[in-house]
ChimeraX commands (.cxc) that place a marker at each C-alpha (Angstrom):
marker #1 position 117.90,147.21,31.17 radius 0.5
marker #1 position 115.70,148.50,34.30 radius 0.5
marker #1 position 113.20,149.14,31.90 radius 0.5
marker #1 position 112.96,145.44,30.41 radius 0.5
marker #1 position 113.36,144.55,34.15 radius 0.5
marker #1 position 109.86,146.30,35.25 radius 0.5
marker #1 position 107.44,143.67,34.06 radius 0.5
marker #1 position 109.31,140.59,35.59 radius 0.5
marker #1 position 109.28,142.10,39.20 radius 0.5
marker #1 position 105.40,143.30,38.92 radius 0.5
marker #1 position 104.80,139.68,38.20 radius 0.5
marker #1 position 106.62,138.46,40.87 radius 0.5
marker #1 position 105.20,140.82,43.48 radius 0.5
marker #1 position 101.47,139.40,41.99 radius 0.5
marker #1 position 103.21,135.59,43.12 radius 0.5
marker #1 position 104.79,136.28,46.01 radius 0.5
marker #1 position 101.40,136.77,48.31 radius 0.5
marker #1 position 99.77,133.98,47.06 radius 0.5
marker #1 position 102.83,131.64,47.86 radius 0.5
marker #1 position 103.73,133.01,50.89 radius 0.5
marker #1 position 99.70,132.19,51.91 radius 0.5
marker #1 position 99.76,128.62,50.30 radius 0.5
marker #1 position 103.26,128.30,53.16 radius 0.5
marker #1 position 101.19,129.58,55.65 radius 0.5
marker #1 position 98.30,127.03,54.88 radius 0.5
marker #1 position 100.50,123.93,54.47 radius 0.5
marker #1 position 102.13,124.96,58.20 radius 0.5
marker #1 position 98.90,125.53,59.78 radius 0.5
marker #1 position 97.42,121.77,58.59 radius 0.5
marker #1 position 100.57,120.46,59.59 radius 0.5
marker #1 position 100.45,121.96,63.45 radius 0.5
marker #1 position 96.25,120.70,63.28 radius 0.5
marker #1 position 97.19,117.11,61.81 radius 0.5
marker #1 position 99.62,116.03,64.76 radius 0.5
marker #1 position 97.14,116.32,67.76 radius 0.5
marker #1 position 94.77,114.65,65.61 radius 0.5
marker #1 position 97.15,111.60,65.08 radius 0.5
marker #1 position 98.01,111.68,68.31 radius 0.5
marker #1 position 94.67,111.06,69.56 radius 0.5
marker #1 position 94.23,108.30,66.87 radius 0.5
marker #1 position 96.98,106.54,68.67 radius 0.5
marker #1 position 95.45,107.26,72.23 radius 0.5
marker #1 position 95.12,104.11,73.68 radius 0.5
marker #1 position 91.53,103.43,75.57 radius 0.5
marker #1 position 91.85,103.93,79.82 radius 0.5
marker #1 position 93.32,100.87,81.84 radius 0.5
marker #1 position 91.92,101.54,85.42 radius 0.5
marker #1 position 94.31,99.76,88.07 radius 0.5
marker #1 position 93.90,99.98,91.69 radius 0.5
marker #1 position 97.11,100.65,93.83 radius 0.5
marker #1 position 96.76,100.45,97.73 radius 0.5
marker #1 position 99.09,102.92,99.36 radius 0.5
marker #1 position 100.36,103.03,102.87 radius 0.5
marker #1 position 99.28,106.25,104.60 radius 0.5
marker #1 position 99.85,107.64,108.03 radius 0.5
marker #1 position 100.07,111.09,109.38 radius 0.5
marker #1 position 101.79,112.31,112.47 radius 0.5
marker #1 position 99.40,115.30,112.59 radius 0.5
marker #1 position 96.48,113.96,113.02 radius 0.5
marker #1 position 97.71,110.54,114.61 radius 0.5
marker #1 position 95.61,107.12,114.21 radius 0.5
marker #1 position 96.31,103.85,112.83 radius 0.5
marker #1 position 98.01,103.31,109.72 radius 0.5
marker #1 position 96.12,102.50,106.83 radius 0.5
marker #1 position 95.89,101.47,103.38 radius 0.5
marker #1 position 94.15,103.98,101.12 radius 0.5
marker #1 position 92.89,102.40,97.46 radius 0.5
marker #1 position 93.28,104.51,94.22 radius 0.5
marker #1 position 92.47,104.46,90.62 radius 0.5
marker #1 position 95.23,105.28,88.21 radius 0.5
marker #1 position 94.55,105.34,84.49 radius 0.5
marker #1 position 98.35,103.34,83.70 radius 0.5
marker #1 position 97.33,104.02,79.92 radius 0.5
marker #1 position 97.85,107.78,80.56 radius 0.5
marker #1 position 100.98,107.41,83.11 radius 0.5
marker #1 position 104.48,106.93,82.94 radius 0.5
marker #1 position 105.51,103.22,82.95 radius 0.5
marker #1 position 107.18,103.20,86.71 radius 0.5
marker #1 position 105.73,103.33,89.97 radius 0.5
marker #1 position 107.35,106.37,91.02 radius 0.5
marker #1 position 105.16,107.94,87.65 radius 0.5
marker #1 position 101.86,106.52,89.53 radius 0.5
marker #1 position 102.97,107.94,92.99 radius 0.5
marker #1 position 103.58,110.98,91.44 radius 0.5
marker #1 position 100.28,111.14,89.25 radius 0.5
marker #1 position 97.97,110.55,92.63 radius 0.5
marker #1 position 100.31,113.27,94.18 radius 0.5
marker #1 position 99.23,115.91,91.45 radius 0.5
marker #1 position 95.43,114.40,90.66 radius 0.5
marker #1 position 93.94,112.96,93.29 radius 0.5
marker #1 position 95.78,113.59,96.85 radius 0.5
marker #1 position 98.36,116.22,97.37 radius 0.5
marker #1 position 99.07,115.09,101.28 radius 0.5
marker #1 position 100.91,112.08,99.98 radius 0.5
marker #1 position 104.26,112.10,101.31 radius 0.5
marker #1 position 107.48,110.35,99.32 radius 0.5
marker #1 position 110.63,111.08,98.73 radius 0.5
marker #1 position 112.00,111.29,95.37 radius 0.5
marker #1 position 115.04,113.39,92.73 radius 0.5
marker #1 position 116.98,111.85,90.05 radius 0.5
marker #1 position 114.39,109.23,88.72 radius 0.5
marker #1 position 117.04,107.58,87.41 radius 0.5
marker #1 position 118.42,104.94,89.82 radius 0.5
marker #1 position 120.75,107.24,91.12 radius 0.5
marker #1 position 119.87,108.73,94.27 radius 0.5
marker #1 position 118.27,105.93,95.95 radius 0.5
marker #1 position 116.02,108.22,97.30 radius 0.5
marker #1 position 112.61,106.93,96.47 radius 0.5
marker #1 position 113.47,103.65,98.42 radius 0.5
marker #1 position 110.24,101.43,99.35 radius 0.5
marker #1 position 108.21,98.35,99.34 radius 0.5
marker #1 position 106.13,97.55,95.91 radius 0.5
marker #1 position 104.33,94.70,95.75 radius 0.5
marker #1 position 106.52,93.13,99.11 radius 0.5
marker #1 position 109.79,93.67,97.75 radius 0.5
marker #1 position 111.95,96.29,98.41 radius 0.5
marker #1 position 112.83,98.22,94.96 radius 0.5
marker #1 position 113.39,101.98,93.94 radius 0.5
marker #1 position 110.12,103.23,92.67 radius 0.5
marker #1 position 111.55,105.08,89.81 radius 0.5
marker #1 position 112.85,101.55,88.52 radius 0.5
marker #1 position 110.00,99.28,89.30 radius 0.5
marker #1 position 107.87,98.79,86.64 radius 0.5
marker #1 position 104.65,98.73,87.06 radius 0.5
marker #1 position 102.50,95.14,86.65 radius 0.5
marker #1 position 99.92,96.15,83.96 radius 0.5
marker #1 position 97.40,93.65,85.00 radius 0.5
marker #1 position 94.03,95.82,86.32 radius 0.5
marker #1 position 92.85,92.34,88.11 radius 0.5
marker #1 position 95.75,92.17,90.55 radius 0.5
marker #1 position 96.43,95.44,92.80 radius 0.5
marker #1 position 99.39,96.92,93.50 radius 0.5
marker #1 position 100.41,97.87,96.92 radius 0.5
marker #1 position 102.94,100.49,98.20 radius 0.5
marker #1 position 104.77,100.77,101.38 radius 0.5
marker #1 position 107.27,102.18,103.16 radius 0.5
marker #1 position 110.65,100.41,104.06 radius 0.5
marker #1 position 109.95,97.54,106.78 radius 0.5
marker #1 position 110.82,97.82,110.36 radius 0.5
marker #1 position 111.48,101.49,109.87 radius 0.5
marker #1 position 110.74,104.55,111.85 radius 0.5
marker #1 position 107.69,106.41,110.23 radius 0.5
marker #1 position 107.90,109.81,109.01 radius 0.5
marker #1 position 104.74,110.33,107.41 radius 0.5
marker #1 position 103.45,108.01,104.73 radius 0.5
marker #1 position 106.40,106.61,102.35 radius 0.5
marker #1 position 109.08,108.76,103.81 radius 0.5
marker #1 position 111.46,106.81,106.57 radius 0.5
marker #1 position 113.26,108.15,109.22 radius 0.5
marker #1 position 117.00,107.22,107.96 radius 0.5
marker #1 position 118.86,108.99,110.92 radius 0.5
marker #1 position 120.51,105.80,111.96 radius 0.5
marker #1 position 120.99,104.37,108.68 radius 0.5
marker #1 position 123.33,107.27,107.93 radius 0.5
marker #1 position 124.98,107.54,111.53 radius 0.5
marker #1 position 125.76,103.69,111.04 radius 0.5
marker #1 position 127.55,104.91,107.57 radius 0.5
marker #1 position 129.23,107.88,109.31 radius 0.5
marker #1 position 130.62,105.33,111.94 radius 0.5
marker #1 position 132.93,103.62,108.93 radius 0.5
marker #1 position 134.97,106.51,108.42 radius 0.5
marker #1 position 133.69,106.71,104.49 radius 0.5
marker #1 position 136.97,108.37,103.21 radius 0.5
marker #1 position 140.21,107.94,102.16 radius 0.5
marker #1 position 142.50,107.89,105.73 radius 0.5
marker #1 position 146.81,108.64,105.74 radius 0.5
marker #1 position 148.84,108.25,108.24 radius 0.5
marker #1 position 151.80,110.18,108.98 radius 0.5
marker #1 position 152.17,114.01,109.53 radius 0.5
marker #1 position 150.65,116.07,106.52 radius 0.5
marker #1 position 152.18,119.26,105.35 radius 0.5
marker #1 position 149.92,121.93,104.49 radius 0.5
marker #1 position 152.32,123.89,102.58 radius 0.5
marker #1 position 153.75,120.80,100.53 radius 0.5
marker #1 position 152.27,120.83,96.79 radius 0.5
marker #1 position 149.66,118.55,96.95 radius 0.5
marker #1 position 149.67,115.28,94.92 radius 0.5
marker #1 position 147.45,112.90,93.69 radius 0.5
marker #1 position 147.23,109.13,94.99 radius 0.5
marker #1 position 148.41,106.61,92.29 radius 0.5
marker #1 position 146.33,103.33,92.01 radius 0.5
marker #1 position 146.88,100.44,90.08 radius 0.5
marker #1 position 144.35,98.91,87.32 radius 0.5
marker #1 position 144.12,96.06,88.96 radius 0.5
marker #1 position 143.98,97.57,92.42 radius 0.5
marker #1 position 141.06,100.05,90.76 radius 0.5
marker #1 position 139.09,96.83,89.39 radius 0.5
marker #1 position 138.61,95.67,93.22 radius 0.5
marker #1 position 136.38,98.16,93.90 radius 0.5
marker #1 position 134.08,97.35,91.09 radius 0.5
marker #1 position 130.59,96.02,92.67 radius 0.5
marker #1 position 131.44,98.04,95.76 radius 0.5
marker #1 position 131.58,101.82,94.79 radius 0.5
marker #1 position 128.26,101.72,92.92 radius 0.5
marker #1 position 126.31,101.17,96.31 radius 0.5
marker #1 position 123.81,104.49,96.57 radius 0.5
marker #1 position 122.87,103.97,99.81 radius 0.5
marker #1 position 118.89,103.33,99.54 radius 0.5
marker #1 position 118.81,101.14,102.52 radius 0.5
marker #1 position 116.96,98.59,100.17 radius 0.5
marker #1 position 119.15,96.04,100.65 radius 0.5
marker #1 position 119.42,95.93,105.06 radius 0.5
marker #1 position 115.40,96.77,105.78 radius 0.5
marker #1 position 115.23,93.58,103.74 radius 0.5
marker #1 position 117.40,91.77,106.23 radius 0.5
marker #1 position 116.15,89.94,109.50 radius 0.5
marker #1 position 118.81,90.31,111.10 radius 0.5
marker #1 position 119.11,94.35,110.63 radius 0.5
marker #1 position 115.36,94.19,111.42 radius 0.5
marker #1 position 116.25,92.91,115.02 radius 0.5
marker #1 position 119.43,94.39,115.61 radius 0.5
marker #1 position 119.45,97.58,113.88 radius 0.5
marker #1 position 120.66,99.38,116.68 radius 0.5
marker #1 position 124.22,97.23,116.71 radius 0.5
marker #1 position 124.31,95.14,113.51 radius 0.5
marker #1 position 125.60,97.50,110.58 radius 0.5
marker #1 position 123.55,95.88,108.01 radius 0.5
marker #1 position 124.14,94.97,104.64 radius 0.5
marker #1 position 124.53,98.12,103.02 radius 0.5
marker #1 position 127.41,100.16,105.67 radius 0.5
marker #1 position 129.20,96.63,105.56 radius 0.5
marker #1 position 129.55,96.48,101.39 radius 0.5
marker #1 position 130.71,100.24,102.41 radius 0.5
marker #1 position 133.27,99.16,104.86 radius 0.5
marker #1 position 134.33,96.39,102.89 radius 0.5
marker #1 position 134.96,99.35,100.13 radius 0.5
marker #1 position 137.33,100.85,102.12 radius 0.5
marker #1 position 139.41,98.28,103.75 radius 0.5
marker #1 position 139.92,97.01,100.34 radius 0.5
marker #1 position 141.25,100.37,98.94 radius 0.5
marker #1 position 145.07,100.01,98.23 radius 0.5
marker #1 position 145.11,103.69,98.65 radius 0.5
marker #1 position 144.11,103.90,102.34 radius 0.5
marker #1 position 146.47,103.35,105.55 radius 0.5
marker #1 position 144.00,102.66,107.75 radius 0.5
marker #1 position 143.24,98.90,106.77 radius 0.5
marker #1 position 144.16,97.28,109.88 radius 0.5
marker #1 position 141.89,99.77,111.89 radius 0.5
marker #1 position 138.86,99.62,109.93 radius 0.5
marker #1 position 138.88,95.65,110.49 radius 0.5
marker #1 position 139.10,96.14,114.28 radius 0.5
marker #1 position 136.19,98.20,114.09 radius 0.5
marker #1 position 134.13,95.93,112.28 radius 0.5
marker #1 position 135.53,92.76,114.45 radius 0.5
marker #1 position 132.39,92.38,116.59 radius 0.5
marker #1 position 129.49,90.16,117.43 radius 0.5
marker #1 position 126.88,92.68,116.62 radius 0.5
marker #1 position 128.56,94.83,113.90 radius 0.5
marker #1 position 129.65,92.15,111.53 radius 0.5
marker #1 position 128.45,88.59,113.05 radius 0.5
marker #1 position 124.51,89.22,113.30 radius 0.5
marker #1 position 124.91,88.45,109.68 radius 0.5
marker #1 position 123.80,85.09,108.88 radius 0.5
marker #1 position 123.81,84.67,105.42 radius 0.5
marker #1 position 119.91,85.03,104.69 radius 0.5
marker #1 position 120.96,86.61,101.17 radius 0.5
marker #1 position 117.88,88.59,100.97 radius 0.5
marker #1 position 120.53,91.60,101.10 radius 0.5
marker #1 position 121.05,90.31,97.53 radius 0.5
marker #1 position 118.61,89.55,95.83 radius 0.5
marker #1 position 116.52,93.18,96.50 radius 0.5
marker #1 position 120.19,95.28,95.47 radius 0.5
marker #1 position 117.95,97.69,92.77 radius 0.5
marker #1 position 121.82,97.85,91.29 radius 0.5
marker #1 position 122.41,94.20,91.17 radius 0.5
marker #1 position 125.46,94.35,93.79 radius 0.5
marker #1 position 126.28,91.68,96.24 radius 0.5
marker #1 position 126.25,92.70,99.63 radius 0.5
marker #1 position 126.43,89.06,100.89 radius 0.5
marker #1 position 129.70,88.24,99.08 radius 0.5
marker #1 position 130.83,91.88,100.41 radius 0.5
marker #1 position 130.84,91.10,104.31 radius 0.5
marker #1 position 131.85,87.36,103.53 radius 0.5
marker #1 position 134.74,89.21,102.31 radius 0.5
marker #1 position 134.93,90.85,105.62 radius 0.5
marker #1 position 135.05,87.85,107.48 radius 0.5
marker #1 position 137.76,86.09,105.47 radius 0.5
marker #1 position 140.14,89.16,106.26 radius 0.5
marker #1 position 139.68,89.37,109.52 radius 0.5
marker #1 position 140.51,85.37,109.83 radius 0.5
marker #1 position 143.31,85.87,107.44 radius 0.5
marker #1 position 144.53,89.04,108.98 radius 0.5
marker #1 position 144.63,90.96,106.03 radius 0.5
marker #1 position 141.98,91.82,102.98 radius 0.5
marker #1 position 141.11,89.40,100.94 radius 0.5
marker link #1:1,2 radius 0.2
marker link #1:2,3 radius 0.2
marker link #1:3,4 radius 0.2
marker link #1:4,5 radius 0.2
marker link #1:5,6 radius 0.2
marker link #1:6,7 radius 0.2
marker link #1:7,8 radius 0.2
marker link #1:8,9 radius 0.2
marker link #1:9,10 radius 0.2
marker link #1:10,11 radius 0.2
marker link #1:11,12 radius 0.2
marker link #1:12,13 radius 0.2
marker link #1:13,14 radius 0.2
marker link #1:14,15 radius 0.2
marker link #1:15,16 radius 0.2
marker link #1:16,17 radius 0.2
marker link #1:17,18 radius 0.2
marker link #1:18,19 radius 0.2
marker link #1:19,20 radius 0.2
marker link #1:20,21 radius 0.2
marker link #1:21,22 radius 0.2
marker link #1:22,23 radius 0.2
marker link #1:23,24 radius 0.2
marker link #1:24,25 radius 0.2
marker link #1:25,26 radius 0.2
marker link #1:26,27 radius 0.2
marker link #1:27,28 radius 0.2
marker link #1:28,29 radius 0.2
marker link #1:29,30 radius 0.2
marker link #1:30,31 radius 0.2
marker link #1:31,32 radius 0.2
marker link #1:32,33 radius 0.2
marker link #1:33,34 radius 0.2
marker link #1:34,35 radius 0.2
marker link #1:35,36 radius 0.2
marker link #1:36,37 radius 0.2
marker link #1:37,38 radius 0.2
marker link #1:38,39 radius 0.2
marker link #1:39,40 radius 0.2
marker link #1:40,41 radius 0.2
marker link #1:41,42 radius 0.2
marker link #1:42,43 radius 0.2
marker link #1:43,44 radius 0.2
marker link #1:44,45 radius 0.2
marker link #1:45,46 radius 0.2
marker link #1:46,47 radius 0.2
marker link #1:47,48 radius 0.2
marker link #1:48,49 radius 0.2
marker link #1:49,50 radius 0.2
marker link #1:50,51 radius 0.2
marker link #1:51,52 radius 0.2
marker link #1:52,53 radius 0.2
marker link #1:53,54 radius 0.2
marker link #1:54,55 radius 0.2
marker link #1:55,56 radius 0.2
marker link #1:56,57 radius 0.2
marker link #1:57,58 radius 0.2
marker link #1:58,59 radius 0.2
marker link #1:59,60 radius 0.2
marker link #1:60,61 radius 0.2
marker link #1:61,62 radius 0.2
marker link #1:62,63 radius 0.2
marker link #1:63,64 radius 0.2
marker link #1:64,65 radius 0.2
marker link #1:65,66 radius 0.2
marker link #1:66,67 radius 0.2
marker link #1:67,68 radius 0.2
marker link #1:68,69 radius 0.2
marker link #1:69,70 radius 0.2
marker link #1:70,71 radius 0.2
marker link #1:71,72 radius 0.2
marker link #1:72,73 radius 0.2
marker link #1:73,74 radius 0.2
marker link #1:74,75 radius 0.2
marker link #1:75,76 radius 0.2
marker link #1:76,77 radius 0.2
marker link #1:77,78 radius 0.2
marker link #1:78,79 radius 0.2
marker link #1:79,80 radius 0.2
marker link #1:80,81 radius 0.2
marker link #1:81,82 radius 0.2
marker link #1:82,83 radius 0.2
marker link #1:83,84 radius 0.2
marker link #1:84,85 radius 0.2
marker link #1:85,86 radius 0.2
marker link #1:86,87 radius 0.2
marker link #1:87,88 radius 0.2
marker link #1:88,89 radius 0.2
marker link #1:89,90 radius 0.2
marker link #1:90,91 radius 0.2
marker link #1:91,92 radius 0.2
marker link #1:92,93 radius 0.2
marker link #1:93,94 radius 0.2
marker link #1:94,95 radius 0.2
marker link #1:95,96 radius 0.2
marker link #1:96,97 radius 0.2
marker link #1:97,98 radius 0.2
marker link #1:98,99 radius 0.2
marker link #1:99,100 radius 0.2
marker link #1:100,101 radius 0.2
marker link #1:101,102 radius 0.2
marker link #1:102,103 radius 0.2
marker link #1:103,104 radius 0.2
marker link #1:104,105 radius 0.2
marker link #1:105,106 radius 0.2
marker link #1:106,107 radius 0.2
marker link #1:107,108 radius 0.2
marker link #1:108,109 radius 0.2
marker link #1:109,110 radius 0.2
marker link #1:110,111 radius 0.2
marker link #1:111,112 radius 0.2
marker link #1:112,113 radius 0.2
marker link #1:113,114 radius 0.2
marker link #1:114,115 radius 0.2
marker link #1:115,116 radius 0.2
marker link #1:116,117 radius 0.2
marker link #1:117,118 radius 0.2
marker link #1:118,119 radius 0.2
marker link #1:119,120 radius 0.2
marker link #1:120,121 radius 0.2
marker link #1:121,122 radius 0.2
marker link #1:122,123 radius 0.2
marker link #1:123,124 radius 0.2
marker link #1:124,125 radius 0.2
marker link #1:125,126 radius 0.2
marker link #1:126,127 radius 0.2
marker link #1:127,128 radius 0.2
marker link #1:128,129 radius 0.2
marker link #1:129,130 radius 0.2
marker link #1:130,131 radius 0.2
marker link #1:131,132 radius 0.2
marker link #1:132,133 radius 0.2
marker link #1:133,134 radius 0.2
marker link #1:134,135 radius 0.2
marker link #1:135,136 radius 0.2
marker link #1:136,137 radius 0.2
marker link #1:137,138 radius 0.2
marker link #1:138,139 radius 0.2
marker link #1:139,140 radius 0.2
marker link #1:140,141 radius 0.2
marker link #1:141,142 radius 0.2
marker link #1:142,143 radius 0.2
marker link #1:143,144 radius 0.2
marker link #1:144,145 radius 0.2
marker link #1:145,146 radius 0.2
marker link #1:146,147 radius 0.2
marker link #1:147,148 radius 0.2
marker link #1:148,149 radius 0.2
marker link #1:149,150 radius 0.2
marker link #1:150,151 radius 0.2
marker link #1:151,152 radius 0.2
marker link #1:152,153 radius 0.2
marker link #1:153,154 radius 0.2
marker link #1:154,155 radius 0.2
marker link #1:155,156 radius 0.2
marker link #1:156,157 radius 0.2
marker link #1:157,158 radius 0.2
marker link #1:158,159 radius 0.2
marker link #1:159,160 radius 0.2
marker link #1:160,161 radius 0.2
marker link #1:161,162 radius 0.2
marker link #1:162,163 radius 0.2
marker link #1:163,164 radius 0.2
marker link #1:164,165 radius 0.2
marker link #1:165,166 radius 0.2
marker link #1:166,167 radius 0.2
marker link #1:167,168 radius 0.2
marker link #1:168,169 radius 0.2
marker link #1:169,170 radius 0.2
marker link #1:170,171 radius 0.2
marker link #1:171,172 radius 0.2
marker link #1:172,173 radius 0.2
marker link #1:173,174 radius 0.2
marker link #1:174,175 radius 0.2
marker link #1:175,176 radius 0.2
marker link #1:176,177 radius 0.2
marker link #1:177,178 radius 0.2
marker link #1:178,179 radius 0.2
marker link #1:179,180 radius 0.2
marker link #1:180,181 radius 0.2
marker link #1:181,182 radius 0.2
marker link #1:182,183 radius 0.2
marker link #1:183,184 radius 0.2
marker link #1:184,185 radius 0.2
marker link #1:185,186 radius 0.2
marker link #1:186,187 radius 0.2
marker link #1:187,188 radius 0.2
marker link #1:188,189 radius 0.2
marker link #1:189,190 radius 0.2
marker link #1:190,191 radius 0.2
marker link #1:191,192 radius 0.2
marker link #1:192,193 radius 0.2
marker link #1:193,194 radius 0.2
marker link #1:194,195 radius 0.2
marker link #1:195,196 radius 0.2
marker link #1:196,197 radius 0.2
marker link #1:197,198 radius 0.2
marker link #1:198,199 radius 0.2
marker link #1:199,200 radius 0.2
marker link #1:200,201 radius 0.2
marker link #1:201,202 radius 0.2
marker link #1:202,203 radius 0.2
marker link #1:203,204 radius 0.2
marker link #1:204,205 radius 0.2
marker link #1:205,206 radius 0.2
marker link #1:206,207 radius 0.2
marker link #1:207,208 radius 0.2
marker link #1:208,209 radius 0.2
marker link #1:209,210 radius 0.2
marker link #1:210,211 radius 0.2
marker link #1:211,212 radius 0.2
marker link #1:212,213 radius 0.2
marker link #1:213,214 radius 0.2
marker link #1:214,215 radius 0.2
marker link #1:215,216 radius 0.2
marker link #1:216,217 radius 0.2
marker link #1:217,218 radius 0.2
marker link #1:218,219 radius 0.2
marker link #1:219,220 radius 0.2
marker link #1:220,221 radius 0.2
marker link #1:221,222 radius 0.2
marker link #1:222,223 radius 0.2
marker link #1:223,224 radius 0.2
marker link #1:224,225 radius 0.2
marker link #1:225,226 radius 0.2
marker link #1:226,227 radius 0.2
marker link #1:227,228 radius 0.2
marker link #1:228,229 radius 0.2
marker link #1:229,230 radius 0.2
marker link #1:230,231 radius 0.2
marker link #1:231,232 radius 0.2
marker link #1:232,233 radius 0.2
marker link #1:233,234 radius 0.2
marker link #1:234,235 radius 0.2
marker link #1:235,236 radius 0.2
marker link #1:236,237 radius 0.2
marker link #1:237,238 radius 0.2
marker link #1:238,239 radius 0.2
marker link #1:239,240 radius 0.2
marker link #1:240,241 radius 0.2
marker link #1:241,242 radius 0.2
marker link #1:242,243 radius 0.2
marker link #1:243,244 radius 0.2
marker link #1:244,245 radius 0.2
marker link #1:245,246 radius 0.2
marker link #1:246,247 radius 0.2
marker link #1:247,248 radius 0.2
marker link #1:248,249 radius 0.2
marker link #1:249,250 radius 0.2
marker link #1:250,251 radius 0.2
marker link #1:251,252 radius 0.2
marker link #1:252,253 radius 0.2
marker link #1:253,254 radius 0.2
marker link #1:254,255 radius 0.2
marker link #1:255,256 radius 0.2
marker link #1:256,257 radius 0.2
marker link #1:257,258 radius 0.2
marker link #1:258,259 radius 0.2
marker link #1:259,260 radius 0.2
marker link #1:260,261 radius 0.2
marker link #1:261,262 radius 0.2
marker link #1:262,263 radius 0.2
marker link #1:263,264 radius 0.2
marker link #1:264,265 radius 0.2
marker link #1:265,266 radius 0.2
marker link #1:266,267 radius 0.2
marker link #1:267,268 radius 0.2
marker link #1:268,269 radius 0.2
marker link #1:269,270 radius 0.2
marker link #1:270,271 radius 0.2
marker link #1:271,272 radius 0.2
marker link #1:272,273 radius 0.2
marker link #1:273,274 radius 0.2
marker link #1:274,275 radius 0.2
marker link #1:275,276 radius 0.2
marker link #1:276,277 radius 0.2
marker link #1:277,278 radius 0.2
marker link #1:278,279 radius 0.2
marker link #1:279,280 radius 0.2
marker link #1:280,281 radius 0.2
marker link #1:281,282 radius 0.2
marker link #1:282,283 radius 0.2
marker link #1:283,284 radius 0.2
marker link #1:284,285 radius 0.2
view
């Protein structure tokens, strides 16, 4: 039988080169075809100009706008992708901030085309006749370029007491256990909890622009408003008496603009109307 066998497997060691270099061909013509479609489907360059706030506490002079040419057929769709590709190509002293390019962080906070938007949601307007321009949050402290100073944004949030607050004497010994919360109770803080502090929504508002260093803003007061209307806090009564005051809570005076720039659709307006109501009523509304 090994015998009969011999011819069979001398043929097949003949075969087995030439189809294992036919494989090799086929996988080779396959890895040169795809760049080649690929650059069949290149689209031709779409020069846009995008004007871009710079100024540098270095070397200090008055802040300018500085013009540059971005190829937006060869780019990412957002701004943040057009910031980022002048950063690598064309001027790596540009100064943003920037992470989760997702919406998330709310760290790449700034002006595009005179609005207030995240960068890593604003699409870019694809028309190469009109340019685009790119600031920094208004009525802000300058750090350099795009980046704000946001020291007393966050001190303003700090001042809220952004936590959960019990009263009555804790034991550290006793097991710990976890704070119930009705649906219903849970669905109040819908519209509230999703705030990611980008500041967006207050440098938009005159009011925060001329009293920034008493009037909460829009943003800390949605915040606020978050936690007096938590069924699971104690503290209810006290966090209204903090925010009963004529700078803190009654510079607002209903502009709205807090709402319509929200890069996560909230309502900050509704929020410290809210506010208002409980501190008439006495309790949150």
């Amino acid at each position: 039988m090994l015998t009969a066998a011999v011819p069979q497997l001398l043929r097949a060691a003949q075969v087995l080169p030439q189809a294992l270099s036919a494989l090799s061909f086929m996988h080779t013509t396959s890895e040169v075809s795809q760049p080649v479609a690929k650059a069949a489907e290149a689209k031709p360059a779409l020069f846009k100009e995008f004007q871009v706030y710079r100024w540098n506490p270095d070397a200090p002079e008055a802040p300018k706008y500085v013009s540059y040419k971005v190829d937006i057929n060869a780019c990412g769709p957002m701004m943040l992708d057009v910031l980022l590709k002048i950063k690598d190509e064309q001027d790596q002293t540009l100064a943003l901030r920037r992470s989760c390019r997702e919406g998330i962080c709310g760290s790449c906070a700034m002006n595009i085309d005179g609005q207030n938007n995240l960068a890593c949601l604003s699409k870019v307007n694809r028309d190469p006749a009109k340019p685009s321009r790119v600031a920094p949050l208004p009525h802000m402290f300058v750090v350099k370029d795009l980046v704000v100073d946001m020291s007393n944004f966050y001190s303003q949030y700090k001042s809220i007491k952004p936590y959960l607050q019990k009263k009555g004497s804790v034991d550290p010994n006793a097991p710990k256990k976890e704070i119930f919360q009705s649906k219903d109770s849970r669905a109040k803080l819908d519209g509230l909890y999703e705030c990611i502090l980008c500041a967006c929504c207050s440098t938009s508002c005159p009011s925060y622009w001329w009293n920034q260093d008493k009037y909460l803003g829009p943003a800390v007061l949605l915040q606020a408003y978050r936690w007096v209307i938590d069924s699971r806090d104690d503290f209810t009564a006290e966090r209204l008496a903090h925010l009963d005051d004529a700078y803190k809570l009654y510079r607002c005076k209903t502009i709205m603009n807090c709402s319509q720039t929200c890069p996560k659709g909230l309502n900050p307006g509704k929020a410290i109307a809210k506010i208002k109501q409980s501190l008439h009523k006495g309790s949150p509304v």
